[in-house]
C-alpha positions in Angstrom: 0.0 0.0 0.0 1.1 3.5 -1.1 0.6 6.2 1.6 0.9 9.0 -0.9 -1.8 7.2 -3.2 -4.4 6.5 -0.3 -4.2 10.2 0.6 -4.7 11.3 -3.4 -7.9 9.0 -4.0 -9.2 10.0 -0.3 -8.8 14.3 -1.3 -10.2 12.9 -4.9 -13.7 11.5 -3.5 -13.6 14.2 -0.5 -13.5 16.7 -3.4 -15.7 14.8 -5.2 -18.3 14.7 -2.1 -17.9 18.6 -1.4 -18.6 18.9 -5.1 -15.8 21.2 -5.3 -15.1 20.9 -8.6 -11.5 23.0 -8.9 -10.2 21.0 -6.3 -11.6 17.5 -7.9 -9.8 18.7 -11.3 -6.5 20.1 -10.0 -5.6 16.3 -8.5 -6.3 14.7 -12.4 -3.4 15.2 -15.0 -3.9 17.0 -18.6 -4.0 14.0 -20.5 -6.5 12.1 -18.0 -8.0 9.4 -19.7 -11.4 8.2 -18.6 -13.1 4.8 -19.1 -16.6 5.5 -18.4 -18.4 2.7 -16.7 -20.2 0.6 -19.6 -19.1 3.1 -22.4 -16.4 4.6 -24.0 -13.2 6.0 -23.2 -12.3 9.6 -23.1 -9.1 11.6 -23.2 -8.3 15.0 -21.3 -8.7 16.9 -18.8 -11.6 19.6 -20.5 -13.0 16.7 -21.3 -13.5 14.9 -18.1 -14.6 18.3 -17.1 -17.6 18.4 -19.7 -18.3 15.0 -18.3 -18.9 16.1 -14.4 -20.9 19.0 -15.5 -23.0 17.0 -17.2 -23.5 14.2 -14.6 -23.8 16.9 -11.7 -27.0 18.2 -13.8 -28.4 15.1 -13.8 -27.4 13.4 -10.4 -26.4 14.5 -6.8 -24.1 11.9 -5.4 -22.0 11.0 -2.4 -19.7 8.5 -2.2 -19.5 6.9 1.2 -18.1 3.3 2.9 -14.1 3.8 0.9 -11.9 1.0 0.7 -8.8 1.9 -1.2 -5.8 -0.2 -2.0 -2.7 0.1 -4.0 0.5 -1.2 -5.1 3.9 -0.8 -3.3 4.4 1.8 -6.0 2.0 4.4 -5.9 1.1 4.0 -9.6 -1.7 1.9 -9.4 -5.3 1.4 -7.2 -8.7 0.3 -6.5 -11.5 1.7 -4.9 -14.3 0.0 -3.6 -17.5 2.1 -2.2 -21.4 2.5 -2.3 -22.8 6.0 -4.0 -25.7 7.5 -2.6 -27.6 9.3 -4.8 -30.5 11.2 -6.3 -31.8 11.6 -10.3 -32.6 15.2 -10.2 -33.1 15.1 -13.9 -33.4 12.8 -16.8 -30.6 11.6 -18.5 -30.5 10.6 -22.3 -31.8 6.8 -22.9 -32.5 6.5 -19.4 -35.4 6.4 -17.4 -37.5 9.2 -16.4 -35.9 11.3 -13.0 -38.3 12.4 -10.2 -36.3 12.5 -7.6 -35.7 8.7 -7.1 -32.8 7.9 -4.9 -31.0 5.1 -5.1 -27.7 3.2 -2.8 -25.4 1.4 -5.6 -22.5 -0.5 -5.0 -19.6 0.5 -7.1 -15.6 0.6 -7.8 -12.9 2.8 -9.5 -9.5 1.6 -10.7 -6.7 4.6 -11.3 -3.4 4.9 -12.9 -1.2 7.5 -10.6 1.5 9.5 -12.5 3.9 12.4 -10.7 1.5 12.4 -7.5 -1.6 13.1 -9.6 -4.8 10.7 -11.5 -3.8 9.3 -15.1 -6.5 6.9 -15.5 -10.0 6.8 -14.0 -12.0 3.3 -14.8 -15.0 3.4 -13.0 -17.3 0.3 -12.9 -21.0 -0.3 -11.5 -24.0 -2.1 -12.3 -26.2 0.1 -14.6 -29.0 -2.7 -14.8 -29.0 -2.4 -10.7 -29.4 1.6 -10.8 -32.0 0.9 -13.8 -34.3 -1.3 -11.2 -33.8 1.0 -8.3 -34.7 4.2 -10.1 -37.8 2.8 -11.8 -39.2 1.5 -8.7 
């Protein structure tokens, strides 16, 4: 386990959480790529930016119960955690937001380059959220 790392990730979903979105950006490098969860994969920093602004439109999250690990090296980790969340509003090919809240179970792996996030691969059951917003 990497100290540095496990204090990176923890400022990344405490940033995340605050929804302060500077401080979530300035710990991801330029060149950030990110594997979106059942998708595609997307380069650059502006880009992950477009991404959150979108999602944050659409959803108000918290991500709570972390379990991060690493290698001896820093470069690479997992995250394990559950996002609590609410569909404020609905989201292309999706089913209709009013408010439904929902407790998914999810997980991130990371590439780590010169004390910052290379590589976001975020994974979680979309079938799961699908059932629990529709109820």
């Amino acid at each position: 386990m990497n100290k540095n790392t496990v204090e990176l990730l923890q400022q990344y979903y405490d940033a995340f959480n605050r929804q302060d979105m500077e401080a979530f950006l300035n710990l991801l490098t330029e060149d950030v790529v990110h594997d979106i969860n059942q998708g595609g994969r997307e380069v650059g920093k502006a880009v992950f930016a477009a991404f959150m602004d979108r999602m944050n439109a659409h959803y108000r999250e918290q991500i709570v119960d972390l379990s991060i690990s690493s290698n001896e090296e820093g470069s690479r980790a997992a995250v394990e955690f559950r996002v609590l969340g609410e569909y404020l509003s609905t989201d292309e090919g999706l089913p209709e937001a009013n408010g439904q809240t929902y407790d998914l179970p999810a997980g991130a792996f990371f590439e780590i380059r010169d004390g910052k996030v290379a590589r976001i691969t975020n994974y979680y059951n979309l079938q799961d959220w699908i059932e629990q917003v529709s109820r």
